[in-house]
VEXVONU-360472 format. One record per residue (C-alpha): residue number from 1; residue in three letters; chain; x, y, z. Coordinates in Angstrom, 3 decimals. Last residue first. Example, Ala and Ser with C-alpha at 12.3 -4.5 7.8 and 13.67 -1.06 7.14 Angstrom:
BEGIN
- 2 / SER / A / 13.670 / -1.060 / 7.140
- 1 / ALA / A / 12.300 / -4.500 / 7.800
***
This chain:
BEGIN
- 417 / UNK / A / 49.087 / -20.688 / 55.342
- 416 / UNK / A / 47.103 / -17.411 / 55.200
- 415 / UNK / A / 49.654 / -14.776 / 56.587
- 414 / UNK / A / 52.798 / -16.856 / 55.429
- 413 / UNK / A / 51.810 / -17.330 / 52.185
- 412 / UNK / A / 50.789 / -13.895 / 51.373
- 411 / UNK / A / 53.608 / -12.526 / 52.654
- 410 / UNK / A / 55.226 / -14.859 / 49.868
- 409 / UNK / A / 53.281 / -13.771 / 47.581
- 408 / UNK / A / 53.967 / -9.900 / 48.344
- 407 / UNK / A / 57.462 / -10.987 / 48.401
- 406 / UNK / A / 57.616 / -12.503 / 44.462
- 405 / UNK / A / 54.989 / -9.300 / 43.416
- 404 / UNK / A / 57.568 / -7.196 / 44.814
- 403 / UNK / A / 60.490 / -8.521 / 43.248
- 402 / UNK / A / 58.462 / -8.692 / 39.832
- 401 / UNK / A / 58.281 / -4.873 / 40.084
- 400 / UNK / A / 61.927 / -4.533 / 40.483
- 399 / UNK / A / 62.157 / -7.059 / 37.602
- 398 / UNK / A / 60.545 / -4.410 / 35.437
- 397 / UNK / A / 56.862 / -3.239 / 34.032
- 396 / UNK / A / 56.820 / -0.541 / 31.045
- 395 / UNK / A / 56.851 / -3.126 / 28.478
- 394 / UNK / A / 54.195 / -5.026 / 29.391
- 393 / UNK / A / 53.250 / -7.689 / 32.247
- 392 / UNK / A / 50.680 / -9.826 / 33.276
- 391 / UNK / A / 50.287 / -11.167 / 36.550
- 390 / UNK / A / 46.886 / -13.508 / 37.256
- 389 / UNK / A / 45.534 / -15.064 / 40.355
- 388 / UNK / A / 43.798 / -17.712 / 39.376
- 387 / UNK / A / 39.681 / -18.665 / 39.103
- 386 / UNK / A / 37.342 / -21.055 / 40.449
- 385 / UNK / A / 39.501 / -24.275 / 40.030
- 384 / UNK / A / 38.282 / -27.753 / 37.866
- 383 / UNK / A / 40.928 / -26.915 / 35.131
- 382 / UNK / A / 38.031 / -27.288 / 32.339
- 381 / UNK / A / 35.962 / -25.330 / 34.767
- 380 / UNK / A / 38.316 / -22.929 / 34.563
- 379 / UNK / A / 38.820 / -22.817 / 31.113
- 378 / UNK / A / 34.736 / -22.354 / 30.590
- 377 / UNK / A / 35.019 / -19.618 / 33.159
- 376 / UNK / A / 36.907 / -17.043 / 30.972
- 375 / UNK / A / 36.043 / -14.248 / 31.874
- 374 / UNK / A / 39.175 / -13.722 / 33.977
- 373 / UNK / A / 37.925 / -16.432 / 36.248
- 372 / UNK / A / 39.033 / -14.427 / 38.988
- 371 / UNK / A / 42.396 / -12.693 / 40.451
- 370 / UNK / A / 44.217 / -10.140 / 38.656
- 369 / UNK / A / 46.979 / -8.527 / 40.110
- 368 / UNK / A / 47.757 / -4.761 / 41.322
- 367 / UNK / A / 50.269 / -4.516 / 43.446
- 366 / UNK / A / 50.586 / -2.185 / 46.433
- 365 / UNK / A / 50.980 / -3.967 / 49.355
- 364 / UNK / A / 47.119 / -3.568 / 50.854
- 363 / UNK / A / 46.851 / -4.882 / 46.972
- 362 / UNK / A / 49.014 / -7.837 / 47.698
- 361 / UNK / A / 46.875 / -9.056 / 50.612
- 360 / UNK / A / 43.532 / -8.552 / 48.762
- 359 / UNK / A / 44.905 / -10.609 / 45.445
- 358 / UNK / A / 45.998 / -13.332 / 47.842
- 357 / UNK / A / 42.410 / -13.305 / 49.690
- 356 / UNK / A / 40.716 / -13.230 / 46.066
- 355 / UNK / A / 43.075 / -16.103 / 44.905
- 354 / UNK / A / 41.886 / -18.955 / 47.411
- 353 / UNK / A / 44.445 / -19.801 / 49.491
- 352 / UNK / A / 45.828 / -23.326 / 50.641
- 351 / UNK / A / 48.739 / -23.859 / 47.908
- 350 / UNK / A / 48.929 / -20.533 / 45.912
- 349 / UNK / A / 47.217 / -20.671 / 42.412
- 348 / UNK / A / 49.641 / -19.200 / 39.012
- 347 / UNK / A / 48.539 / -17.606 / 36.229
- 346 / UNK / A / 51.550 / -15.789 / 34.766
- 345 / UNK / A / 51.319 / -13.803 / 31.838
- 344 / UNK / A / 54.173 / -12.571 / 29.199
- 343 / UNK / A / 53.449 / -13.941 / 26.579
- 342 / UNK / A / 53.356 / -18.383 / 25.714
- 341 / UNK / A / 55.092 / -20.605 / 23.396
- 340 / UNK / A / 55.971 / -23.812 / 25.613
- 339 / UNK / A / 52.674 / -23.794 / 27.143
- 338 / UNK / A / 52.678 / -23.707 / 30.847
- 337 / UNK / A / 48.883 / -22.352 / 31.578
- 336 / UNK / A / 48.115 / -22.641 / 35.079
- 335 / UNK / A / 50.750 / -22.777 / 37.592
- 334 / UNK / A / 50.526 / -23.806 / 41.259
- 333 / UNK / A / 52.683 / -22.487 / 43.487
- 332 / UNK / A / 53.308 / -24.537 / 47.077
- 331 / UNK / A / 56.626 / -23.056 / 46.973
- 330 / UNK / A / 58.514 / -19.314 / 46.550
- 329 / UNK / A / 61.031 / -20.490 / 44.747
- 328 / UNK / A / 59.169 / -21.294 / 41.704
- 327 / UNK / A / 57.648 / -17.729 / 42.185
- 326 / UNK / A / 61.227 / -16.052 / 41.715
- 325 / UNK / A / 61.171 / -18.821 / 38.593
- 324 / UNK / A / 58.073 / -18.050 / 37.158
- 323 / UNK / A / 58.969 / -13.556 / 37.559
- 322 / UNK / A / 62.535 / -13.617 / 35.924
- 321 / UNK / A / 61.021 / -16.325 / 33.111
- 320 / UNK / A / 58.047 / -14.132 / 32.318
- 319 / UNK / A / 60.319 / -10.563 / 32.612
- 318 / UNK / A / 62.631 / -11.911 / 30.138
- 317 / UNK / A / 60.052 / -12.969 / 27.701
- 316 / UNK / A / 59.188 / -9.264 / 28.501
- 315 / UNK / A / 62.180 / -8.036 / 27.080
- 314 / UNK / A / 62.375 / -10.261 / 23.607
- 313 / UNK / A / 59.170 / -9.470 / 22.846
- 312 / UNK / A / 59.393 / -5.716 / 22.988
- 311 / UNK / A / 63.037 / -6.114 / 21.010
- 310 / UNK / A / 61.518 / -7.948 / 18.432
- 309 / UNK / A / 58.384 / -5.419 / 18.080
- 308 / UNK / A / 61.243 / -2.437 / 17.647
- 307 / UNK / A / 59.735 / 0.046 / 19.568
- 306 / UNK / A / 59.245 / 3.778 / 18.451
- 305 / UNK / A / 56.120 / 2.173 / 16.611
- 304 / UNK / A / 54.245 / 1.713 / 20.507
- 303 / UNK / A / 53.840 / 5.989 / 20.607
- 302 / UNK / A / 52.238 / 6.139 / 17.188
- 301 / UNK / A / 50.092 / 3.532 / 17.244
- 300 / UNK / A / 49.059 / 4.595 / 20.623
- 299 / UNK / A / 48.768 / 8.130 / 18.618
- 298 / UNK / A / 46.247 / 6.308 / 16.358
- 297 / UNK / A / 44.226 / 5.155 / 19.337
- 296 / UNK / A / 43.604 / 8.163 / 20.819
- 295 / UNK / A / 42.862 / 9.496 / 17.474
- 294 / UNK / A / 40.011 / 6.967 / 17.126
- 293 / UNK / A / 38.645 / 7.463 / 20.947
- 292 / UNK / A / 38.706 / 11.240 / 20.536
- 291 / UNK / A / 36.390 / 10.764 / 17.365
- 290 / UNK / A / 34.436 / 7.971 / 18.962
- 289 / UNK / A / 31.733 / 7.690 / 16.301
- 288 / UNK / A / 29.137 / 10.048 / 15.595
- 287 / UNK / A / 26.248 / 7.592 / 13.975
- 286 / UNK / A / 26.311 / 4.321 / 12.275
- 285 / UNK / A / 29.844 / 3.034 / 11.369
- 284 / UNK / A / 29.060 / -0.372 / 9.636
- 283 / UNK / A / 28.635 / 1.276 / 5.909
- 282 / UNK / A / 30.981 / 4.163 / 6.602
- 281 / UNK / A / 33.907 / 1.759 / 5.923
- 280 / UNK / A / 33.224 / 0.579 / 3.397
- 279 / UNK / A / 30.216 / 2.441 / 1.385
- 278 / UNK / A / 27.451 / 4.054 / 2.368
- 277 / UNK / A / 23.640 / 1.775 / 2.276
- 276 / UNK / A / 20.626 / 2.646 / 0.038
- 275 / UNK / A / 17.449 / 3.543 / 2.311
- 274 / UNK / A / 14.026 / 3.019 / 0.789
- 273 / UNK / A / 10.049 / 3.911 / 1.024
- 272 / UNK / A / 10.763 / 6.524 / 4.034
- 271 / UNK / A / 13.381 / 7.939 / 2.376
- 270 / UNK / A / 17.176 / 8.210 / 2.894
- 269 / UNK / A / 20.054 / 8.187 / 0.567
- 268 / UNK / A / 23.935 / 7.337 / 1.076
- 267 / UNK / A / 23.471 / 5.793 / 4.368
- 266 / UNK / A / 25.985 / 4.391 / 7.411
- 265 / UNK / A / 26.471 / 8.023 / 8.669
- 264 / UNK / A / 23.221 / 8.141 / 10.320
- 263 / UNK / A / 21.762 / 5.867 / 11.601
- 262 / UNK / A / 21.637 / 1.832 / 11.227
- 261 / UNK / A / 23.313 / -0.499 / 13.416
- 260 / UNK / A / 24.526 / -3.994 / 11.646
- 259 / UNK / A / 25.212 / -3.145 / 7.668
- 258 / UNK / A / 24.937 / -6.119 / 5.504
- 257 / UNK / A / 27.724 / -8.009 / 4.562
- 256 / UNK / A / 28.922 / -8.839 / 1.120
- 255 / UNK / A / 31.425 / -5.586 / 0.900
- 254 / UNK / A / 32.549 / -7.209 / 4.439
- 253 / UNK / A / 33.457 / -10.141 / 2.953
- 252 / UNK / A / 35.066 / -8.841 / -0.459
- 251 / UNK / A / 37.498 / -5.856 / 1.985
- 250 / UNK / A / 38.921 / -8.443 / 4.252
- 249 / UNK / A / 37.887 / -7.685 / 7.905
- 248 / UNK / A / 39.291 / -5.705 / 10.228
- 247 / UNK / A / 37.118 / -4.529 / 13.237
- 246 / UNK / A / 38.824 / -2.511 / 15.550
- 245 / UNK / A / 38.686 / -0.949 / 18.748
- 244 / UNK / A / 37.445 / 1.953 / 20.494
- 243 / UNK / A / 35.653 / 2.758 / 24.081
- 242 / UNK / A / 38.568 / 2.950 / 26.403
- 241 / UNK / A / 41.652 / 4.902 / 25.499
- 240 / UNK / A / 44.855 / 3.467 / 23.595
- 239 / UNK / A / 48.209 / 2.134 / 25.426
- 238 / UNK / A / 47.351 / -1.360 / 23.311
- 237 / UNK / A / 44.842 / -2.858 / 25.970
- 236 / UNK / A / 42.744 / -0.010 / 25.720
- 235 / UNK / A / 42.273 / 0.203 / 21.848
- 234 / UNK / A / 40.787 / -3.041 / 21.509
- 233 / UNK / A / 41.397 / -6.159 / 18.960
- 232 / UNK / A / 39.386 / -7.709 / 15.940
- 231 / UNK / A / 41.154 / -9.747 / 12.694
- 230 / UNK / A / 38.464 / -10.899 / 10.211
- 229 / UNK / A / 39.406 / -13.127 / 7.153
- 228 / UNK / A / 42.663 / -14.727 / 8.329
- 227 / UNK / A / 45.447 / -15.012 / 6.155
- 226 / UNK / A / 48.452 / -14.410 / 9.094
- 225 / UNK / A / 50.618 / -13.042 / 6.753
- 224 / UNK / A / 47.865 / -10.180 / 5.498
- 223 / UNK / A / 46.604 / -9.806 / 8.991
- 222 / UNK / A / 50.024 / -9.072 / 10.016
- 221 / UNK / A / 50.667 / -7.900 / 13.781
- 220 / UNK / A / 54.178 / -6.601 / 15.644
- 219 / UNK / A / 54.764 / -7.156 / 19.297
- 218 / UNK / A / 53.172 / -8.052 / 22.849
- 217 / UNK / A / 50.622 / -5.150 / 22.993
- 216 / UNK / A / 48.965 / -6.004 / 20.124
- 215 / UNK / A / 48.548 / -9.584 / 20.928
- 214 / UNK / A / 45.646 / -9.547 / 23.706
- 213 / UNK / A / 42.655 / -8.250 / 21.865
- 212 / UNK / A / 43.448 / -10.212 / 18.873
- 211 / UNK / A / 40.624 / -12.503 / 18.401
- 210 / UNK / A / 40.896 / -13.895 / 15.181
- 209 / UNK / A / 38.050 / -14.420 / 13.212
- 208 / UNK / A / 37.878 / -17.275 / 10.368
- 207 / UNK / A / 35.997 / -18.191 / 7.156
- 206 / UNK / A / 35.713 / -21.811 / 6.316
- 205 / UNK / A / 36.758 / -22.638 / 2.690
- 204 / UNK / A / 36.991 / -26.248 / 3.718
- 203 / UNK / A / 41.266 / -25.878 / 2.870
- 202 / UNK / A / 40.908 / -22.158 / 4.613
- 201 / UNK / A / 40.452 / -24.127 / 7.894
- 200 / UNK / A / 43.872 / -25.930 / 7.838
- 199 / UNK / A / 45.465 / -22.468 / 6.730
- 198 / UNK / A / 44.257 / -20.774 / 9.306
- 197 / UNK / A / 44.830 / -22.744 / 12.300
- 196 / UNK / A / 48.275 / -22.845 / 10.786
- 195 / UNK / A / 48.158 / -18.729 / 10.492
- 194 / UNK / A / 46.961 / -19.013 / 14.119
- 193 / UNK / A / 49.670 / -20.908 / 15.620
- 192 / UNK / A / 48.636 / -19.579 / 19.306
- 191 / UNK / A / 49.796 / -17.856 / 21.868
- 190 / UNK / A / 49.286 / -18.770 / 25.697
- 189 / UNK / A / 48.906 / -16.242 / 28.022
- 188 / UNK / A / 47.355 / -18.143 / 30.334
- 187 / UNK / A / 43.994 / -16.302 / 31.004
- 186 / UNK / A / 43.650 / -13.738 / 28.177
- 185 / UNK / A / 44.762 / -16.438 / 25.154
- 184 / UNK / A / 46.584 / -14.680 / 22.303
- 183 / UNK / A / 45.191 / -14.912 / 18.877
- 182 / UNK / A / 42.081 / -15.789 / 20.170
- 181 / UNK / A / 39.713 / -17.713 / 18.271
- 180 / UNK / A / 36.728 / -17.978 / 15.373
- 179 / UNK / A / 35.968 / -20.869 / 13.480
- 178 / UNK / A / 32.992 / -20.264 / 10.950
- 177 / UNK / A / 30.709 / -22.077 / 8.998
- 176 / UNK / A / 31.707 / -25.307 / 9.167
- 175 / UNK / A / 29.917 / -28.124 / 7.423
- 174 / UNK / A / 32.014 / -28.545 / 4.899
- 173 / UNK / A / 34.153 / -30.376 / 6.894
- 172 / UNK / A / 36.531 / -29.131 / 9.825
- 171 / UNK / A / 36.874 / -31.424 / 13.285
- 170 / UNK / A / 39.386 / -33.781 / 12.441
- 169 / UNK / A / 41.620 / -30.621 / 11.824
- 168 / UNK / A / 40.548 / -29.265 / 15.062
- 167 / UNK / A / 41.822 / -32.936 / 16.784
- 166 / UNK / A / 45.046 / -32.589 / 15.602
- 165 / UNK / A / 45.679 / -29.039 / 16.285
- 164 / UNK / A / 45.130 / -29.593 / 19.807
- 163 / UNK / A / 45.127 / -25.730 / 21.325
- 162 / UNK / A / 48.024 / -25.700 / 24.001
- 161 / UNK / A / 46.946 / -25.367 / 27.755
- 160 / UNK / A / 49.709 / -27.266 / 29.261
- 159 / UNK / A / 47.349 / -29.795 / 30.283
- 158 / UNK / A / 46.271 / -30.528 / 26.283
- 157 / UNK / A / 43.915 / -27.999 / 24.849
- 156 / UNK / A / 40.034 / -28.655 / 23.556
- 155 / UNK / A / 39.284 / -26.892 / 20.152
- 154 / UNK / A / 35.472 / -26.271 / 20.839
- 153 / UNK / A / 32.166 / -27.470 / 18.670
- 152 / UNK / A / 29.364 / -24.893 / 18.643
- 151 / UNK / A / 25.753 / -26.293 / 16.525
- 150 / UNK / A / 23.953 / -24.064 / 14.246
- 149 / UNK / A / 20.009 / -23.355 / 14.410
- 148 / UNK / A / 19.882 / -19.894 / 13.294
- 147 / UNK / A / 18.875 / -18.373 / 15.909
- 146 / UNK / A / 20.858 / -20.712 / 18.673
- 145 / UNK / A / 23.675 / -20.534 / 16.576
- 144 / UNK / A / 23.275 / -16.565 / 16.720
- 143 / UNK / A / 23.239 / -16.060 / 20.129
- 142 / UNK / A / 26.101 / -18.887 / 21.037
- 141 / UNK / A / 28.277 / -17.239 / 18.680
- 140 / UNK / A / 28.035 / -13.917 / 20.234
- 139 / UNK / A / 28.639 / -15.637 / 24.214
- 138 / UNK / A / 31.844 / -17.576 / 22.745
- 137 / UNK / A / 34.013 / -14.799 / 21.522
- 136 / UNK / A / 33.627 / -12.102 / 24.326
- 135 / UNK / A / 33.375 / -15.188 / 26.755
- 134 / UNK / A / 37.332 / -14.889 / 26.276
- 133 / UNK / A / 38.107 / -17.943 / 24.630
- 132 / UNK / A / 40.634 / -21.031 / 25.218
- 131 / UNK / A / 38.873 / -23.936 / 25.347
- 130 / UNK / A / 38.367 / -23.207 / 21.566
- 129 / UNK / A / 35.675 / -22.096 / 18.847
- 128 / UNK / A / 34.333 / -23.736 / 15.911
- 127 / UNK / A / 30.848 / -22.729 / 14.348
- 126 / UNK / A / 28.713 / -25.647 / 12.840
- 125 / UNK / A / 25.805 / -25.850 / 10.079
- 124 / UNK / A / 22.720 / -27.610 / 10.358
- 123 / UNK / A / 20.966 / -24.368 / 9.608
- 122 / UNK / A / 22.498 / -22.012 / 7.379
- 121 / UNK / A / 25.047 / -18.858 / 8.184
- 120 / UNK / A / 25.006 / -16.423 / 5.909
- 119 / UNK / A / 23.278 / -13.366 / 5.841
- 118 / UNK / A / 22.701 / -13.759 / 9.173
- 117 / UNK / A / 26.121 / -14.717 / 10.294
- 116 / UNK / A / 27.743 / -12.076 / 8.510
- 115 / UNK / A / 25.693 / -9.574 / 9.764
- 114 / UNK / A / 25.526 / -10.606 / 13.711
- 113 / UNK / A / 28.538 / -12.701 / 13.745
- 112 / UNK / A / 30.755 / -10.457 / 12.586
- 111 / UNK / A / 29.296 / -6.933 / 14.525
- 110 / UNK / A / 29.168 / -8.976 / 17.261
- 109 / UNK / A / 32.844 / -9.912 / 17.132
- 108 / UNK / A / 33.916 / -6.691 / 16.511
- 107 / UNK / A / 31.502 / -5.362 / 19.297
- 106 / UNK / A / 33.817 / -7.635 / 21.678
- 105 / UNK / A / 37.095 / -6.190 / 20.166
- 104 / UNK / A / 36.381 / -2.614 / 21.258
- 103 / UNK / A / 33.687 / 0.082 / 20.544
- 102 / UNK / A / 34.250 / -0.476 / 17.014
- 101 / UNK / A / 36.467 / 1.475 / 14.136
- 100 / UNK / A / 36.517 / -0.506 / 10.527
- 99 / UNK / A / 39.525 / -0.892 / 9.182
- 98 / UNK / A / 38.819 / -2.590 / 4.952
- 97 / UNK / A / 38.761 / 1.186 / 4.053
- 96 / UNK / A / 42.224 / 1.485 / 4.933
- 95 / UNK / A / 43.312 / -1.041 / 2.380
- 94 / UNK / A / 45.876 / -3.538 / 2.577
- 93 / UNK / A / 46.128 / -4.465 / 6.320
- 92 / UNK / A / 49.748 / -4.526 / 7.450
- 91 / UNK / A / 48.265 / -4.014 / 10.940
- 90 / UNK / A / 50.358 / -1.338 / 12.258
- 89 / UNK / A / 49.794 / 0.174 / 8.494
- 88 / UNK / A / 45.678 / 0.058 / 8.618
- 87 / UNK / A / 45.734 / 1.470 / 12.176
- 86 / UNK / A / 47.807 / 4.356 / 11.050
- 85 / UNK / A / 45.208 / 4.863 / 7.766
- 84 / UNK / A / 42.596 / 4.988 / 10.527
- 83 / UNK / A / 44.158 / 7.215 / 12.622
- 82 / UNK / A / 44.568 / 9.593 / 9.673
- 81 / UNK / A / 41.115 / 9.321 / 9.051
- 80 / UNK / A / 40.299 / 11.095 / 12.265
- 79 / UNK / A / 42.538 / 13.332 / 12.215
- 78 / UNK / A / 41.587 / 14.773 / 8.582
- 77 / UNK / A / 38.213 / 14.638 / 10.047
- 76 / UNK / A / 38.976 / 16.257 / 12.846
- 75 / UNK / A / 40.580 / 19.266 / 10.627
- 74 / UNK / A / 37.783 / 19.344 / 8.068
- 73 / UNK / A / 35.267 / 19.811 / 11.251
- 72 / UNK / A / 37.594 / 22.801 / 12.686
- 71 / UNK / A / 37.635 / 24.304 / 8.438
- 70 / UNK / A / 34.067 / 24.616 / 8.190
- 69 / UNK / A / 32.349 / 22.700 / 4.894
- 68 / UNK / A / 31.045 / 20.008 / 8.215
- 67 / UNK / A / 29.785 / 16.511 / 8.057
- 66 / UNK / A / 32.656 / 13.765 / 7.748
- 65 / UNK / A / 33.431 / 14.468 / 11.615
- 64 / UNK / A / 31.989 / 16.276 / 14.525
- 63 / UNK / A / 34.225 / 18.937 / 15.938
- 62 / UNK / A / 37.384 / 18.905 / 18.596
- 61 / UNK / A / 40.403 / 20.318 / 17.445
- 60 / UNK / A / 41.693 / 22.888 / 20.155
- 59 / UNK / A / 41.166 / 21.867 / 23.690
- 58 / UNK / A / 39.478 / 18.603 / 23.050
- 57 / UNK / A / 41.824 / 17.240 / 20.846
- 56 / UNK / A / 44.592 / 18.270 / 22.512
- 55 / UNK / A / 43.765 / 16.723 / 25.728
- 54 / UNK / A / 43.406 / 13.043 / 23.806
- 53 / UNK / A / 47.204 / 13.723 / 21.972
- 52 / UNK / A / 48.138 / 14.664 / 25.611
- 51 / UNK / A / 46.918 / 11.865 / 26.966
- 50 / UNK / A / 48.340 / 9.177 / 24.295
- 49 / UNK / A / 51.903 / 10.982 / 24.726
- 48 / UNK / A / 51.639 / 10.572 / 28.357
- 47 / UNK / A / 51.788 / 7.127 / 27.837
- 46 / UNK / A / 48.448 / 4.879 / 29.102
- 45 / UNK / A / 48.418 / 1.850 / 31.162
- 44 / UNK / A / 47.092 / -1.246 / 29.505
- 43 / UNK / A / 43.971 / -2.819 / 30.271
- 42 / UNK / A / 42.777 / -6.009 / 31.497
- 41 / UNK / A / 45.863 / -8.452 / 30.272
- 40 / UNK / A / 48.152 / -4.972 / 31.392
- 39 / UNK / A / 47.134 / -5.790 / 35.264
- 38 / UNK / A / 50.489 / -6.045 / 36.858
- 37 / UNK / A / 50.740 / -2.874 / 38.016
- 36 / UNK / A / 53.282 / -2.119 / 40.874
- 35 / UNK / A / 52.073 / 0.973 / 42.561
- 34 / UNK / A / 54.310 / 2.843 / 45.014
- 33 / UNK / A / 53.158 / 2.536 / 48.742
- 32 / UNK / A / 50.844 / 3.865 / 50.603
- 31 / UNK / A / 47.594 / 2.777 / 49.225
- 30 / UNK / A / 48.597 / 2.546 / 45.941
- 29 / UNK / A / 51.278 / 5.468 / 44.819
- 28 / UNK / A / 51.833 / 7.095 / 41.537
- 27 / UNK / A / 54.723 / 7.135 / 39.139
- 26 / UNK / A / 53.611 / 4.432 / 37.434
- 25 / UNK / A / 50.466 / 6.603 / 36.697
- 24 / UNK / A / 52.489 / 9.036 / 34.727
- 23 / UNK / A / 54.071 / 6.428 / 32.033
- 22 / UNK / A / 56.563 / 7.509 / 29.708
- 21 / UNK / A / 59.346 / 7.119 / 32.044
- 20 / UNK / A / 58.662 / 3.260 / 31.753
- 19 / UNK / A / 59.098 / 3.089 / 28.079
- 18 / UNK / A / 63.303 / 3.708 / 27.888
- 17 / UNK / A / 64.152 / -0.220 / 28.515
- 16 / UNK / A / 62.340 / -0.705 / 25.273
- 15 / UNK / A / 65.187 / 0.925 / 23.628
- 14 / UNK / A / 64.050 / 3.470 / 21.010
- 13 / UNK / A / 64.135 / 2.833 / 17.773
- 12 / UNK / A / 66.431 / 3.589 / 14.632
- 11 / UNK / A / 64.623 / 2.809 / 11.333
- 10 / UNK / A / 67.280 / 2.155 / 8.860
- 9 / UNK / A / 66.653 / 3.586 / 5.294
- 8 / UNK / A / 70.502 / 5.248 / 5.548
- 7 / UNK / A / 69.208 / 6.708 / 8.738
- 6 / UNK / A / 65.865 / 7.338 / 9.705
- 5 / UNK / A / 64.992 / 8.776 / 13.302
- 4 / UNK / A / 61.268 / 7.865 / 14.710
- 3 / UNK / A / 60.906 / 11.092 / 16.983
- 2 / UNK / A / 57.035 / 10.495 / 18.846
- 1 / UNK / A / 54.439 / 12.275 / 16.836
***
């Protein structure tokens, strides 16, 4: 585990500043020329720490879990748990039990609306979402209001591409059955007041899911503060290996839900005339899970709790203004997404161009942007553009790399102006 020094009860961290080193593929070149990656929104670059912890596991602990008397199985599990207890801490969630480990943040959402929303959701009913969502929270919703006969009503967002509280709270009655949004929005980078949004739908007793897949990288998460009653993000886009996520979820709900795949692992007894169900958490984990994935993703935890979360936010608020206003200067940028509390993610469309030829252009130049819808073609539309071309930053990025995204759009400008 990376050295977290304590002195006098003070946690001493490491300067963000430091993170870059710990990154191999930063090191690397992209077609001729050293890589600039400004593609964390997608995924997140992995530490060498995280690789290692992966390598190690399959070199000298790896055996199934929560099955075997022999000492290699006792050993993964131990691991195994361990992550879980680590997520359960980064998350200020009260009881490990209550973290259950998913594929990512789009089987979280699933999982939700698939048991809770059969058990509970009646017809007539409606399920709130926003402008704002990934079509990993809109496309699970639509599947089961469309089984259960439920209607969708989205949060729209003013021009700067803020959520408008006003006109969510006109929206909540009894009728509500769920509101479930991001946390931080993919495409703009937008954040938003989700322990108001919260709050206002906690007065109807309307359960909510926050989509977190994007705020775990940007600083410090409390479910607990933030009151909502399922919190989902992915191990990938938090320095963590592909294929795991979470689902947490607040230990009476998901007590009340019925189990989503069934297999093994998920049972207590088995017969052909009955099956009685595990307990939390083993109730929605059906099968071997992701072992490697899991402890992957509790030495990500690991590695990103050297950081002080203030500090982490602090520096890449830097890097958002240092990289709008060397576009600004740059002219004929259009910017999508200007709320006044926002991460570190730049949409931006260049006068003339459509974003795939700017996103080819700066990848001959070695930067790696993001240009599309973003899954999220409901925003578009709502901007009336096909896509953007998208920079977002972490930790490990610095204003050498926004340098080299501001020329490579200015190339860009003069080859297809």
């Amino acid at each position: 585990m990376p050295a977290i020094l304590k002195e006098n009860s003070a946690i001493k961290f490491r300067a963000v500043r430091e993170a870059r080193g710990d990154f191999p593929i930063l090191s690397t070149q992209m077609n001729g020329r050293p890589l600039v990656f400004l593609d964390s929104a997608a995924s997140s670059q992995k530490p060498q720490f995280v690789i290692d912890a992966i390598d190690k596991y399959y070199r000298e602990q790896n055996a199934n879990v929560h099955r075997g008397v022999y000492s290699l199985s006792q050993l993964a599990t131990d691991l195994f748990e361990q992550s879980r207890e680590k997520v359960r801490a980064f998350i200020n969630g009260q009881y490990s039990r209550e973290v259950i480990f998913v594929r990512g943040a789009t089987e979280g959402i699933n999982l939700v609306a698939q048991s809770y929303g059969r058990k509970f959701f009646k017809p007539g009913g409606t399920i709130i979402l926003s402008q704002l969502e990934h079509h990993s929270n809109i496309v699970p919703w639509q599947m089961i209001a469309e089984e259960k006969g439920l209607e969708i009503k989205v949060i729209p967002i003013n021009k700067e591409g803020e959520l408008q509280l006003d006109t969510f709270e006109q929206m909540l009655s009894e009728k509500v059955q769920m509101v479930a949004v991001n946390h931080i929005s993919n495409a703009l980078g937008t954040v938003n007041p989700v322990k108001e949004i919260v709050e206002m739908a906690h007065r109807f007793d309307v359960p909510v899911l926050i989509d977190g897949a994007q705020a775990t990288l940007h600083g410090s998460i409390d479910v607990q503060e933030i009151g909502a009653d399922f919190y989902v993000f992915s191990g990938h886009k938090m320095f963590g290996p592909t294929g795991i996520g979470v689902l947490w979820g607040k230990e009476e709900l998901l007590n009340k839900m019925p189990p989503w795949h069934g297999g093994g692992e998920m049972i207590k007894t088995v017969s052909f005339e009955k099956t009685t169900f595990n307990e939390l958490p083993f109730k929605f984990e059906a099968g071997t899970p992701n072992i490697c994935g899991s402890i992957g993703l509790g030495a990500a935890v690991d590695y990103f709790s050297q950081f002080d979360p203030k500090e982490v936010v602090a520096y890449e608020k830097e890097l958002l203004a240092y990289c709008t206003s060397g576009l600004e200067e740059v002219g004929g940028i259009r910017f999508v997404g200007t709320a006044k509390n926002k991460t570190s993610v730049v949409s931006f469309l260049l006068e003339g161009t459509h974003p795939y030829d700017v996103g080819i252009i700066l990848d001959k130049l070695g930067i790696a942007v993001r240009t599309g819808h973003h899954c999220t073609q409901p925003l578009m539309d709502h901007y009336g553009i096909p896509g953007t071309i998208r920079a977002s930053m972490a930790m490990y990025n610095n204003k050498e790399d926004i340098d080299r995204l501001i020329e490579g759009v200015r190339r860009a400008k003069m080859m297809l102006g």
